[in-house]
gemmi code that builds the backbone of each chain (N, CA, C; Angstrom):
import gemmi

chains = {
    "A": [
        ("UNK", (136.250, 108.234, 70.566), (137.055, 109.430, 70.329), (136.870, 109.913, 68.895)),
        ("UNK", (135.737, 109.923, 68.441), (135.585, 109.696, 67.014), (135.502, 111.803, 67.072)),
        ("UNK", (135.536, 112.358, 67.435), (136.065, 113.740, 67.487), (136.960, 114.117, 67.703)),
        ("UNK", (138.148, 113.332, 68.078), (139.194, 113.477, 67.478), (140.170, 113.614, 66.737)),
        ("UNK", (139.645, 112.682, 65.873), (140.393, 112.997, 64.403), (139.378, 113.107, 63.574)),
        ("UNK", (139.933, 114.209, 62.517), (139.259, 114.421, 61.335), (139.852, 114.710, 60.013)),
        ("UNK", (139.518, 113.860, 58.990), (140.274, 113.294, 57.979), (139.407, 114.324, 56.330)),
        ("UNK", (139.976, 114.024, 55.671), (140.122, 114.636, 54.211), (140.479, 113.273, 53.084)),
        ("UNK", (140.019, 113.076, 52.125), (140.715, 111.946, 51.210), (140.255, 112.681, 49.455)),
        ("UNK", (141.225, 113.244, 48.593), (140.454, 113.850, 47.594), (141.434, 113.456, 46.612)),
        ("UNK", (140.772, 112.962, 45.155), (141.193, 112.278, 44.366), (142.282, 113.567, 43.523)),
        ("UNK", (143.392, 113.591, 43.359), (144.216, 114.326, 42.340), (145.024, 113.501, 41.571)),
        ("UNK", (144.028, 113.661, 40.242), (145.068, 112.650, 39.275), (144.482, 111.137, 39.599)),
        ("UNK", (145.789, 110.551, 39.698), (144.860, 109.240, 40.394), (146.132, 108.841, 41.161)),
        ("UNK", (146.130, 110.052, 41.954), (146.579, 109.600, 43.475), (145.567, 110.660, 44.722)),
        ("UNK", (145.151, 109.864, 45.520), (144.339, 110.515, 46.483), (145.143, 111.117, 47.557)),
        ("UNK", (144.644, 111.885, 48.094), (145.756, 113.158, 48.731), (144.634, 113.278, 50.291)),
        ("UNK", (145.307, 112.585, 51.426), (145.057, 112.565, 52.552), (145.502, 113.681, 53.745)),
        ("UNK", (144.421, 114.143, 53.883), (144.731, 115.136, 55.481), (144.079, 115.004, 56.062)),
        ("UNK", (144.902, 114.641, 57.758), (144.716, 114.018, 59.040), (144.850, 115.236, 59.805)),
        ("UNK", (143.884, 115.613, 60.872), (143.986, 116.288, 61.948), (143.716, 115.775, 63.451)),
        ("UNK", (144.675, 115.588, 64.357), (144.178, 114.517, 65.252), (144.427, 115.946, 66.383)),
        ("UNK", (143.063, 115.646, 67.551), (143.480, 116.425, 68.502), (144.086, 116.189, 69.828)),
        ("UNK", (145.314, 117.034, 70.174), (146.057, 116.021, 71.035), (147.062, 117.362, 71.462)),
        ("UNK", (147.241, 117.050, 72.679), (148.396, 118.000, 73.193), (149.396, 118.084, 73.001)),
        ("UNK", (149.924, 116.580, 73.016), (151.749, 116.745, 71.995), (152.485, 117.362, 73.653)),
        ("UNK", (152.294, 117.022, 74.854), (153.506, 117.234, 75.539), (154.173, 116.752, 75.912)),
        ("UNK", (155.870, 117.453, 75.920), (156.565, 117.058, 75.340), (157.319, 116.517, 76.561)),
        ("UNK", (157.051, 116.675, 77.881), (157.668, 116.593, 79.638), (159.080, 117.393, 79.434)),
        ("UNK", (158.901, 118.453, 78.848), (159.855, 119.604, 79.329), (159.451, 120.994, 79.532)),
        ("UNK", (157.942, 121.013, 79.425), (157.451, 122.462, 79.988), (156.726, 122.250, 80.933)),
        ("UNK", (157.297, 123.420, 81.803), (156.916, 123.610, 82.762), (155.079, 124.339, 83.404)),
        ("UNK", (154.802, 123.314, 84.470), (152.922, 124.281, 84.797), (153.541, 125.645, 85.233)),
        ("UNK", (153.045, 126.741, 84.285), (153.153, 128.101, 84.830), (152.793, 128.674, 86.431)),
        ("UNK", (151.903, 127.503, 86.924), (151.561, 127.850, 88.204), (152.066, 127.090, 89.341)),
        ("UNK", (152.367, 126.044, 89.327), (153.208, 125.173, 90.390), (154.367, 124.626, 90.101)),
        ("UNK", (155.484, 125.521, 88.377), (156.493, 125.274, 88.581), (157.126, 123.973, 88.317)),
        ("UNK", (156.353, 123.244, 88.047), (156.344, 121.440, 87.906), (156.350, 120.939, 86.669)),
        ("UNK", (156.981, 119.976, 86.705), (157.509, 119.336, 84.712), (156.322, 118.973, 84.426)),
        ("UNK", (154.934, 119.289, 83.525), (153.958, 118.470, 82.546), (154.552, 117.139, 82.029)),
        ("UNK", (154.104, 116.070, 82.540), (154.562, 114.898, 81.769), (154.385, 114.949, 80.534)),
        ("UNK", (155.630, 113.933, 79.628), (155.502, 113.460, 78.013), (153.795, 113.143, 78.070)),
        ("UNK", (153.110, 113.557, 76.795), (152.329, 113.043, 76.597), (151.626, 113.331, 75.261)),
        ("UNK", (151.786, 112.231, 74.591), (151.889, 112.432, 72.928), (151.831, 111.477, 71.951)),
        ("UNK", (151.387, 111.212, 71.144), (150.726, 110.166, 69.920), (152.823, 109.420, 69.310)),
        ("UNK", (153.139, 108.467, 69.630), (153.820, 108.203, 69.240), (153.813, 106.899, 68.156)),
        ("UNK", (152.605, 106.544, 67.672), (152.482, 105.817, 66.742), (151.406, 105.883, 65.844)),
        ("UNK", (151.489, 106.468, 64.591), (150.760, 105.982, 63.644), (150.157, 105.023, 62.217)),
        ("UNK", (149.454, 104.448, 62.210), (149.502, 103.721, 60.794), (148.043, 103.849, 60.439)),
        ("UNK", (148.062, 104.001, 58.860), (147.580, 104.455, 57.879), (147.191, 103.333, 57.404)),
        ("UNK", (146.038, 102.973, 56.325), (145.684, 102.120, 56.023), (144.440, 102.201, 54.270)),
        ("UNK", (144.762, 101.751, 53.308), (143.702, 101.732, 52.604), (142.926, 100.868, 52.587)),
        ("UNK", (141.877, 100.652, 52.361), (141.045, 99.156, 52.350), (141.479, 98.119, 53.233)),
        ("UNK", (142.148, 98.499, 54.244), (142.588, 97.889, 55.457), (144.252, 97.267, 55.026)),
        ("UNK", (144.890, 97.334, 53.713), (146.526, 97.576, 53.756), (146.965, 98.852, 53.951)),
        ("UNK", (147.772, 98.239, 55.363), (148.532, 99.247, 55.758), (149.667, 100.381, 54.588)),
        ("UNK", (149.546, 101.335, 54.122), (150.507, 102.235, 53.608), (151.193, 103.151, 54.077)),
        ("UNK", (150.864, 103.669, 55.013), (152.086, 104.521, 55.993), (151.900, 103.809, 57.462)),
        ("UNK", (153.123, 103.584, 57.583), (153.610, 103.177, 59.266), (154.420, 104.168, 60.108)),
        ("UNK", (154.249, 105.511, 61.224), (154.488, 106.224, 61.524), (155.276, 106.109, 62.762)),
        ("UNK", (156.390, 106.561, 63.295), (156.435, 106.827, 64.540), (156.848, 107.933, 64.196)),
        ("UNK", (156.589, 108.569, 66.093), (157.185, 109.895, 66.293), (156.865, 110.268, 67.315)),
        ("UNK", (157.809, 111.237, 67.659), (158.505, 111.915, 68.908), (157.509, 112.908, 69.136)),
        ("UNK", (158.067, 113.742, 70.328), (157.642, 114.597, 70.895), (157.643, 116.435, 70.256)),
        ("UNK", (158.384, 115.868, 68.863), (158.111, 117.081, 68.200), (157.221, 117.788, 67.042)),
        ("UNK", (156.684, 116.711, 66.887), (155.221, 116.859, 66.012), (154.198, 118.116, 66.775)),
        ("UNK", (153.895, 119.054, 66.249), (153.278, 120.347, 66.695), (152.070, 119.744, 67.179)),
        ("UNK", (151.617, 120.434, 68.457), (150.305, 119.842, 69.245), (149.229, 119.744, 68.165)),
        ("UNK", (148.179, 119.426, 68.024), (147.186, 118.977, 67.012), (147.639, 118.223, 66.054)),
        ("UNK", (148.663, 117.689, 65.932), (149.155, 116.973, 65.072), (148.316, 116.756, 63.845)),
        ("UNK", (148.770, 117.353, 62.679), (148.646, 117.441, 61.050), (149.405, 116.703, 60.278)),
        ("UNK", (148.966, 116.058, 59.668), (149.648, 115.054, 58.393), (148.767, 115.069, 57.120)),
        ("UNK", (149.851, 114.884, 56.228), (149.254, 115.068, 54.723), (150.155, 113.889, 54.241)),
        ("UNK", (149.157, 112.732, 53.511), (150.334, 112.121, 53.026), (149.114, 111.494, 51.409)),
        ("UNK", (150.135, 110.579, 50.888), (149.417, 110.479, 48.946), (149.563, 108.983, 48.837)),
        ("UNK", (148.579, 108.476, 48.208), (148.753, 107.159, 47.888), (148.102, 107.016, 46.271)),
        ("UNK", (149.163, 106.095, 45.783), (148.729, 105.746, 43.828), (148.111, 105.166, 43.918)),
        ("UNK", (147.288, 104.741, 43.196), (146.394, 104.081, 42.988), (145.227, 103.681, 43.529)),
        ("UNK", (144.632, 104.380, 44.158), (143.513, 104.491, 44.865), (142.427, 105.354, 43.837)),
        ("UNK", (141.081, 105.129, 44.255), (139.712, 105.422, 43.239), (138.701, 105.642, 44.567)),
        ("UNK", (137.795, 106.695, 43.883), (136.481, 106.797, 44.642), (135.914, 106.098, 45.294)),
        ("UNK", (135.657, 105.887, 46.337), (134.763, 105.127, 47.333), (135.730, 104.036, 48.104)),
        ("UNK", (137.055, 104.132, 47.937), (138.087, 103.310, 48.422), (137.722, 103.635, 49.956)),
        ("UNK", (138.204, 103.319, 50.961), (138.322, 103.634, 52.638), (139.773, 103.866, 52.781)),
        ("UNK", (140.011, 104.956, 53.367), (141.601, 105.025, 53.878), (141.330, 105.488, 55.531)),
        ("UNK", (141.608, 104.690, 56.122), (141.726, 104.306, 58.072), (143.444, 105.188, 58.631)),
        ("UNK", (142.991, 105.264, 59.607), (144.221, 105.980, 60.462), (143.857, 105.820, 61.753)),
        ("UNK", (145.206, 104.841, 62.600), (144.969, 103.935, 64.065), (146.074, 104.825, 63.905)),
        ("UNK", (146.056, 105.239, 65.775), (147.063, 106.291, 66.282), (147.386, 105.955, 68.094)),
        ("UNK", (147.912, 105.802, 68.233), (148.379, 105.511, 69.583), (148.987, 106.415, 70.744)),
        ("UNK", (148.641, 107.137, 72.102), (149.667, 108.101, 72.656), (150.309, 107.297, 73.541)),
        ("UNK", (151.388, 107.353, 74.070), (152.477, 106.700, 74.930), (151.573, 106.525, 76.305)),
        ("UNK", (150.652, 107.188, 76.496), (149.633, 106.755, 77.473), (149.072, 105.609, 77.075)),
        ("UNK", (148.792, 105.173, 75.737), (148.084, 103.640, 75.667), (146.538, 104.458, 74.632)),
        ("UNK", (146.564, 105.795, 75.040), (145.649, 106.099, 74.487), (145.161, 105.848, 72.729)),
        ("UNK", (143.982, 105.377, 72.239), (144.148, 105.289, 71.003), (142.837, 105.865, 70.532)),
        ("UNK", (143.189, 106.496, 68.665), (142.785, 107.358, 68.176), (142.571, 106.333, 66.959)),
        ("UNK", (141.419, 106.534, 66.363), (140.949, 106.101, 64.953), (139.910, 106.666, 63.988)),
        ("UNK", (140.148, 106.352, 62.750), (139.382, 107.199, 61.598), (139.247, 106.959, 60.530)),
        ("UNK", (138.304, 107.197, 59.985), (137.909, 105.999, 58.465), (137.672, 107.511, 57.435)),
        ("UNK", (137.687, 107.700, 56.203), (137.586, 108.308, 55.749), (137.047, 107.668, 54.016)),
        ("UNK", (135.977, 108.042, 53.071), (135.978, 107.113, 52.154), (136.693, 108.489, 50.774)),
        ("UNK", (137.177, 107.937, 50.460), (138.012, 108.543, 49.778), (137.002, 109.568, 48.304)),
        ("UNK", (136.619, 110.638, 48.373), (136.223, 111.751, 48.001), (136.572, 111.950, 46.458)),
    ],
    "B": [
        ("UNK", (138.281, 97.213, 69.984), (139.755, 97.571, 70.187), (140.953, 96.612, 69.417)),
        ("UNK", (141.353, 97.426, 68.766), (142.619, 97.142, 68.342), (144.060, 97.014, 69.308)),
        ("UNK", (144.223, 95.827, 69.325), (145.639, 95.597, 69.667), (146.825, 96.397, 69.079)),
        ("UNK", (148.120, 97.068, 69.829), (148.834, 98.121, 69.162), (149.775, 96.749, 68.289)),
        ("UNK", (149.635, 95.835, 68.675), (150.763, 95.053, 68.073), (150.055, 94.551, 66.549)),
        ("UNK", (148.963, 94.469, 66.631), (148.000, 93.787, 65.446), (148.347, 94.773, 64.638)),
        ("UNK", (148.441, 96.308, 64.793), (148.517, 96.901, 63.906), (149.836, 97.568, 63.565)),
        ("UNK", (150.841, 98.050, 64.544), (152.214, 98.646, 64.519), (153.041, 97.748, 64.576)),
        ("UNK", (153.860, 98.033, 62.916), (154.625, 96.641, 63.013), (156.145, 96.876, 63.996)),
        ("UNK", (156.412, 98.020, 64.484), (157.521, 97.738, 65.410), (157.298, 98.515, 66.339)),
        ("UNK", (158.234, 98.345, 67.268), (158.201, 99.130, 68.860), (158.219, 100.033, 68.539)),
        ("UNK", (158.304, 101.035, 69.698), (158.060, 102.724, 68.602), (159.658, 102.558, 69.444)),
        ("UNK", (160.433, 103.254, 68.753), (162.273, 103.771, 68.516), (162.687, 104.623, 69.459)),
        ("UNK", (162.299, 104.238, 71.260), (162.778, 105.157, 71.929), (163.920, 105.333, 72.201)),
        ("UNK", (165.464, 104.579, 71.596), (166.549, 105.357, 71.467), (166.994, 106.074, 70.760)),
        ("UNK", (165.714, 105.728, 69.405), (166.368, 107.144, 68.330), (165.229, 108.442, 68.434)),
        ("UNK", (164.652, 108.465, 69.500), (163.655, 109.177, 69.464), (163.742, 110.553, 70.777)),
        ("UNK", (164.773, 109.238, 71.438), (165.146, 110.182, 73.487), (166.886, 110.705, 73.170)),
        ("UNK", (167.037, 110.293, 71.700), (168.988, 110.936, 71.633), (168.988, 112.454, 71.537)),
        ("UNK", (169.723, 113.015, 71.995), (169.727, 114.308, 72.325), (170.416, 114.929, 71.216)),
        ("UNK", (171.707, 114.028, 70.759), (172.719, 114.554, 69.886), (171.935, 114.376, 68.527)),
        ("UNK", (172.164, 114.986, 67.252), (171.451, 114.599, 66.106), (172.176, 113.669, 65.392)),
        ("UNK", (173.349, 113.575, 65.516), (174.051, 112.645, 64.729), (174.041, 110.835, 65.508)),
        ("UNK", (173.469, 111.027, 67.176), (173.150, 110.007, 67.778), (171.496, 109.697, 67.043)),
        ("UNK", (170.613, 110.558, 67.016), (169.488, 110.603, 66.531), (169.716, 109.558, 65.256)),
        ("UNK", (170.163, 109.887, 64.436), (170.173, 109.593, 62.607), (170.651, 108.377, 63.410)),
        ("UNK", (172.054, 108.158, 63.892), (172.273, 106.935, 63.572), (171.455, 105.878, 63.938)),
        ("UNK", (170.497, 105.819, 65.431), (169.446, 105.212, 65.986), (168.046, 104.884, 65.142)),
        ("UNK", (168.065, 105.534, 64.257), (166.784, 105.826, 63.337), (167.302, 104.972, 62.575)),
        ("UNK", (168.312, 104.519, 62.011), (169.003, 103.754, 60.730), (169.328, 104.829, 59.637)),
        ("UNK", (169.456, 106.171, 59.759), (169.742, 106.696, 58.493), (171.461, 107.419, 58.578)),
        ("UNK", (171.882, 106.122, 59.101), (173.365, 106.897, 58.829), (173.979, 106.531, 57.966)),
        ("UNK", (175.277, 107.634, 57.141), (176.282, 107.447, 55.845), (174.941, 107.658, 54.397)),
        ("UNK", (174.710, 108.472, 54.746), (173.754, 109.009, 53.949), (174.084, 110.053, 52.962)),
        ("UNK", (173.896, 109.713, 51.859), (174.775, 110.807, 50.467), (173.594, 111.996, 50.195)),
        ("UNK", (173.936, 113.107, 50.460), (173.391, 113.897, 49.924), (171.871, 113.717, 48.339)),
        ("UNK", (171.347, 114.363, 48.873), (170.727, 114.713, 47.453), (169.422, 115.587, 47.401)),
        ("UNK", (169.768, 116.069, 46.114), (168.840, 117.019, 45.748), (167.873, 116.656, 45.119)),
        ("UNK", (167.274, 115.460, 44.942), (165.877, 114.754, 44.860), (164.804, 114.450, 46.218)),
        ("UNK", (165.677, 115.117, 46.817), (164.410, 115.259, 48.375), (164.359, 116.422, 48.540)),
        ("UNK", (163.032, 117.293, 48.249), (162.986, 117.969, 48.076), (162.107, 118.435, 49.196)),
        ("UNK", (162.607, 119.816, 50.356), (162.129, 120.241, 51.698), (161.659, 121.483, 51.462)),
        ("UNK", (160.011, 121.395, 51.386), (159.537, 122.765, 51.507), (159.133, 123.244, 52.927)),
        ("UNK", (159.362, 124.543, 53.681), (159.558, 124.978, 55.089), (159.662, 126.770, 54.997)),
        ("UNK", (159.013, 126.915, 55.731), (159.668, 128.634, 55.558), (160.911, 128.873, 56.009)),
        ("UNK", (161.264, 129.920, 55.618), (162.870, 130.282, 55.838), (163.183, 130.996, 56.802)),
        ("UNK", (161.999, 131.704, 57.265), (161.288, 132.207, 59.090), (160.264, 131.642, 59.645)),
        ("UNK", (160.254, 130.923, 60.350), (159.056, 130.507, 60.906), (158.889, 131.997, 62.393)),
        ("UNK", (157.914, 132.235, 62.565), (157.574, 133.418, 63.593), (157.577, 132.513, 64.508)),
        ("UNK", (156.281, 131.896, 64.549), (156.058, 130.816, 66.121), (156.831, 128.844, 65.870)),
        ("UNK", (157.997, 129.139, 66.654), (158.506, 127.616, 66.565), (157.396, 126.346, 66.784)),
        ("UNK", (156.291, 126.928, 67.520), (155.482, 125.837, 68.040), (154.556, 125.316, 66.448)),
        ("UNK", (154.667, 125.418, 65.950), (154.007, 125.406, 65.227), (154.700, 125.284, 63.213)),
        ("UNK", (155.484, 124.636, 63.067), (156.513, 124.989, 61.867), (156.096, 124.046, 60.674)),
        ("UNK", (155.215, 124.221, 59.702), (154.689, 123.353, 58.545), (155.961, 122.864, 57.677)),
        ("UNK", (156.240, 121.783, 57.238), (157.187, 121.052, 56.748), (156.629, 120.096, 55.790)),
        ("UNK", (157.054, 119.948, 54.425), (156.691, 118.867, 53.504), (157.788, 118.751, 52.791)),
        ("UNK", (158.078, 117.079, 52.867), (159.254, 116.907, 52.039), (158.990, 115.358, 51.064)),
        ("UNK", (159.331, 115.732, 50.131), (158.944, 114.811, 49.592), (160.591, 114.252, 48.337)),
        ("UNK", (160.178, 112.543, 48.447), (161.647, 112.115, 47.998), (161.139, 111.762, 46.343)),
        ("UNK", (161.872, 111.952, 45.498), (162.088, 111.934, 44.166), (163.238, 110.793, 43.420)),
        ("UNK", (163.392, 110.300, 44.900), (164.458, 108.916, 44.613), (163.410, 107.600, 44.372)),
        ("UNK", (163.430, 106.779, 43.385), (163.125, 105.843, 42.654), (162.989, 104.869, 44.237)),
        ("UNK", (162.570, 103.793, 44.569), (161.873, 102.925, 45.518), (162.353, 103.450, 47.026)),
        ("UNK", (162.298, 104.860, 47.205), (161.950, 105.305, 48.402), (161.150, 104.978, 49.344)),
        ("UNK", (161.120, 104.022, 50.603), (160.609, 103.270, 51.179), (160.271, 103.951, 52.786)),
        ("UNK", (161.311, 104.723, 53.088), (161.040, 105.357, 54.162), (161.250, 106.995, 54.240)),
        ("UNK", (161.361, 107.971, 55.056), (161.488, 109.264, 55.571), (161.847, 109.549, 56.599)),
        ("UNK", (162.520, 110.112, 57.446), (162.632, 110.776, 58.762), (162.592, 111.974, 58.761)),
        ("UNK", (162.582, 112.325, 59.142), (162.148, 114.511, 60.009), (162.940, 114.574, 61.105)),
        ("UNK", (164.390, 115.278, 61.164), (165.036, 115.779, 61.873), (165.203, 117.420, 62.045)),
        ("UNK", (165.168, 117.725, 63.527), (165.261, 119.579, 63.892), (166.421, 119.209, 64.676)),
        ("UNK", (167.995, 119.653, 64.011), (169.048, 119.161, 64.894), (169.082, 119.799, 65.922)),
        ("UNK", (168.379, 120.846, 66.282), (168.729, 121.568, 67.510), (168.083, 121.477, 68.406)),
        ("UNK", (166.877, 120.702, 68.135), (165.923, 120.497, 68.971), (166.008, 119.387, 70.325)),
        ("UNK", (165.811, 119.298, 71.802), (166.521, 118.326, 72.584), (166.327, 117.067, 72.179)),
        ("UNK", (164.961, 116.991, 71.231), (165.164, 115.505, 70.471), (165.137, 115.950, 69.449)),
        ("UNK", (166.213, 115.835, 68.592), (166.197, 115.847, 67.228), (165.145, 114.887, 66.279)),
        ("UNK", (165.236, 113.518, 66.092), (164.446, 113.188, 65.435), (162.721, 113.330, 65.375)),
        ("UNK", (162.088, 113.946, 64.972), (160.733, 114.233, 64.918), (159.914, 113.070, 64.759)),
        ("UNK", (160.235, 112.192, 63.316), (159.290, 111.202, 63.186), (159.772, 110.438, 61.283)),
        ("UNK", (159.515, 109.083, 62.281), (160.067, 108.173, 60.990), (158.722, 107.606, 59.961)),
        ("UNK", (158.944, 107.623, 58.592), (157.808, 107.187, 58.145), (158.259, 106.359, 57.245)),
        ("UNK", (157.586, 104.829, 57.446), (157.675, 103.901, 56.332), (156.683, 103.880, 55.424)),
        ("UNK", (156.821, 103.779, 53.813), (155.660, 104.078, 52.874), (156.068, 102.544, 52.118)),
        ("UNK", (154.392, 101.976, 51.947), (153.955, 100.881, 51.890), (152.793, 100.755, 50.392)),
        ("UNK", (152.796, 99.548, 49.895), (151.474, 99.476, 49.168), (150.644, 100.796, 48.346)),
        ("UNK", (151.838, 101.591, 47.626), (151.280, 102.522, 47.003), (151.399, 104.229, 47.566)),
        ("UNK", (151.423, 104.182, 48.673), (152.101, 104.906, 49.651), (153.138, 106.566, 48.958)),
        ("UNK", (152.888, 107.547, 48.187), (154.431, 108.391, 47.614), (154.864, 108.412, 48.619)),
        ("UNK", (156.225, 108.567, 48.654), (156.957, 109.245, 49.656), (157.314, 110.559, 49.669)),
        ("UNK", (155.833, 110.768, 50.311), (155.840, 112.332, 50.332), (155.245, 112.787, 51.884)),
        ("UNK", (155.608, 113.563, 52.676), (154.441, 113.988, 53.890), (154.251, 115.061, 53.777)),
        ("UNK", (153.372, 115.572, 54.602), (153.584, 117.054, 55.239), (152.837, 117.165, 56.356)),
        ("UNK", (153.610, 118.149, 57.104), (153.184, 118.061, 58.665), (153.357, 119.144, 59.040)),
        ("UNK", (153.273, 119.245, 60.843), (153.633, 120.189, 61.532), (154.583, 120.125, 62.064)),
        ("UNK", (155.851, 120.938, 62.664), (156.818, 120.481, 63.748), (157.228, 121.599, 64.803)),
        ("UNK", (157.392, 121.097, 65.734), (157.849, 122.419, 66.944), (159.295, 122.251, 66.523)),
        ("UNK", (160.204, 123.611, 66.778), (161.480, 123.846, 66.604), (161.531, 125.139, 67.819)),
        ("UNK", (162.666, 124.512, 68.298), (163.244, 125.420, 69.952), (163.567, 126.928, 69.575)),
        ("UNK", (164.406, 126.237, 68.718), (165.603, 127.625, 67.717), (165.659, 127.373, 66.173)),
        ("UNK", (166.455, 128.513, 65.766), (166.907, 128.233, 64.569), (167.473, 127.090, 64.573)),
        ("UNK", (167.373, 126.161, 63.267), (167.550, 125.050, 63.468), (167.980, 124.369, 61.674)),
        ("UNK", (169.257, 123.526, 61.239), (168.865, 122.531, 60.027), (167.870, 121.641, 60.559)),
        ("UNK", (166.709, 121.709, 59.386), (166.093, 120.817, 59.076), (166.294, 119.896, 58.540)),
        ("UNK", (166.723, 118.039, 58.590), (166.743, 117.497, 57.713), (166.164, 116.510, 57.681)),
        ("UNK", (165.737, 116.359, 56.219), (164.960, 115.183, 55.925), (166.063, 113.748, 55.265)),
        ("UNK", (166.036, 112.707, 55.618), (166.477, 111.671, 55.104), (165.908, 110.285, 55.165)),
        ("UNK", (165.947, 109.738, 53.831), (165.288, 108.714, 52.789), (166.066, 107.493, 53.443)),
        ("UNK", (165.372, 106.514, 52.963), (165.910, 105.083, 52.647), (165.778, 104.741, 51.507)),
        ("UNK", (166.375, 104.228, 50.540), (165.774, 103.796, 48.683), (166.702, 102.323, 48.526)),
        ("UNK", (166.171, 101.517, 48.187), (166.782, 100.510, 47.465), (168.646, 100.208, 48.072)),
        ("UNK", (168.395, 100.244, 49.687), (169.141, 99.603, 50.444), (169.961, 100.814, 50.600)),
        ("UNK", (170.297, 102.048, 50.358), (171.030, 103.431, 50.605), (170.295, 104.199, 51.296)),
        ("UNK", (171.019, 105.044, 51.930), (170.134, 105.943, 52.583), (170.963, 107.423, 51.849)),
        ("UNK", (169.867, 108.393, 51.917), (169.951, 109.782, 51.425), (169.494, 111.114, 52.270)),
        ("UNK", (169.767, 111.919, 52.129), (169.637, 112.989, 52.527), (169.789, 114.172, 52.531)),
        ("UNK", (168.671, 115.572, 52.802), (169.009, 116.652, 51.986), (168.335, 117.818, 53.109)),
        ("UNK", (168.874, 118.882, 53.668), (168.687, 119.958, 54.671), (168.538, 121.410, 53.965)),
        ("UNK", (167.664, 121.937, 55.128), (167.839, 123.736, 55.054), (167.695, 124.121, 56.473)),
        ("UNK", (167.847, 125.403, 56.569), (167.658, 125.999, 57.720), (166.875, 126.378, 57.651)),
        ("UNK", (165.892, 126.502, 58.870), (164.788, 127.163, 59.147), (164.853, 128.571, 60.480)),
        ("UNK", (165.156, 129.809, 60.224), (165.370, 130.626, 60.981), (163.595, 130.521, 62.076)),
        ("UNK", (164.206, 130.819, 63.526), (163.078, 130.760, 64.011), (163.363, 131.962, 65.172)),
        ("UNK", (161.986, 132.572, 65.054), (161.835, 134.011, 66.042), (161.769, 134.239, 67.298)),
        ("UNK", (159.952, 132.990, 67.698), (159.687, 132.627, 69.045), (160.140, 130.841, 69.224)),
        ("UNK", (160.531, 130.305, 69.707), (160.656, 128.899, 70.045), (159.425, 127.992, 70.618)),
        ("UNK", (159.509, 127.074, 69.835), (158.444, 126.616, 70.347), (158.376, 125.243, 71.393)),
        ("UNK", (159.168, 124.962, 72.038), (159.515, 124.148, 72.939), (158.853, 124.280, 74.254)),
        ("UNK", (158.730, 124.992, 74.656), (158.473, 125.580, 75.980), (159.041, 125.894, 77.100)),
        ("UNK", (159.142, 125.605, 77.945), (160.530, 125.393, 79.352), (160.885, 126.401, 79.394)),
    ],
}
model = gemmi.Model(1)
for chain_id, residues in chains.items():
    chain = gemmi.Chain(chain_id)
    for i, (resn, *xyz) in enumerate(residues, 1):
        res = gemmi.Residue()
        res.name, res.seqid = resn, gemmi.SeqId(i, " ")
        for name, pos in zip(("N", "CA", "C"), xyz):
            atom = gemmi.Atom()
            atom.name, atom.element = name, gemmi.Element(name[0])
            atom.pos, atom.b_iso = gemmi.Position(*pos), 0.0
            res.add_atom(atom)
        chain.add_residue(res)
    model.add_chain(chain)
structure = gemmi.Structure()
structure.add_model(model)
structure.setup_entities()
């Protein structure tokens, strides 16, 4: 699924500044198929964790209200050029999402 | 393949995640009795046009800020998403969020065994929920 997510890692200061784009529907099992009237099941990334050089720094959950394509921006101190920052993502289907990024 | 347990250190929070009420939400999440403050600082537009879609960054300015949550109280699940910050980690995000309706937004912290918290409203045009 390595086209699924696509990552950003760029040094400001000397904290590196991460953006995650994962692609994903995010539904939420309360809208309805426009054509047969019928509930779309939940179906949606409810776990993420973040990782530099393989320590974990953000541990994520979340609901069904994270906007479909799900976007995250998040900052970590002390990180330097050529570091790796990883992102394992999980959907309530079991489905899983991953991404390495070397820090820019 | 990664095991979800090797890597997520807890279950994911489906009673603070399926509460309908927001004040059931917070308390399920662990961020209840939470003091105000104006060191969490919530940037959001003050109209969002399309609910489906609502950019949010909040970032905490409280000294060993350890966690975050993202609450849309009006939304049928209020809590959006909890974030623990680790190993260098600011406690800062920014994201996307669907919002039904006009809605308080609030964000609330964990720091050095207190919890905090600080809201705005976000007027919204189209909803982005669906149904």
């Amino acid at each position: 699924m390595a086209e699924a997510m696509k990552m950003r890692a760029t040094m400001e200061g000397d904290v590196v500044d991460v953006k995650v784009l994962i692609q994903h529907a995010m539904e939420t099992g309360l809208r309805k198929d426009a054509k047969t009237e019928k509930l779309i099941p939940a179906h949606f990334i409810n776990q993420v964790v973040a990782t530099l050089n393989g320590k974990t720094v953000l541990d994520a959950q979340w609901g069904v209200g994270i906007a479909q394509n799900p976007f995250i921006g998040f900052r970590i101190k002390g990180a330097k050029p050529g570091d790796k920052v990883g992102v394992n993502a999980v959907d309530n289907l079991g489905t899983k999402f991953d991404g390495e990024v070397v820090v820019a | 393949m990664l095991k979800p347990g090797a890597v997520f250190a807890a279950a994911w929070n489906s009673l603070a995640f399926t509460a309908k009420d927001p004040a059931e939400a917070i308390k399920n999440a662990g961020y209840s009795g939470a003091a105000e403050s104006s060191d969490i600082v919530i940037k959001a537009p003050d109209i969002a046009e399309n609910g489906a879609v609502v950019p949010i960054t909040a970032t905490s300015n409280i000294p060993g800020t350890t966690s975050m949550a993202i609450f849309v109280e009006k939304n049928p699940a209020p809590l959006i998403a909890d974030f623990a910050f680790s190993n260098g980690a600011e406690p800062y995000i920014s994201t996307r969020v669907k919002m039904a309706k006009t809605s308080i937004v609030r964000v609330s912290v964990k720091a050095g065994g207190k919890n905090y918290t600080s809201s705005r409203e976000v007027k919204v045009t189209i909803g982005g929920c669906g149904g």
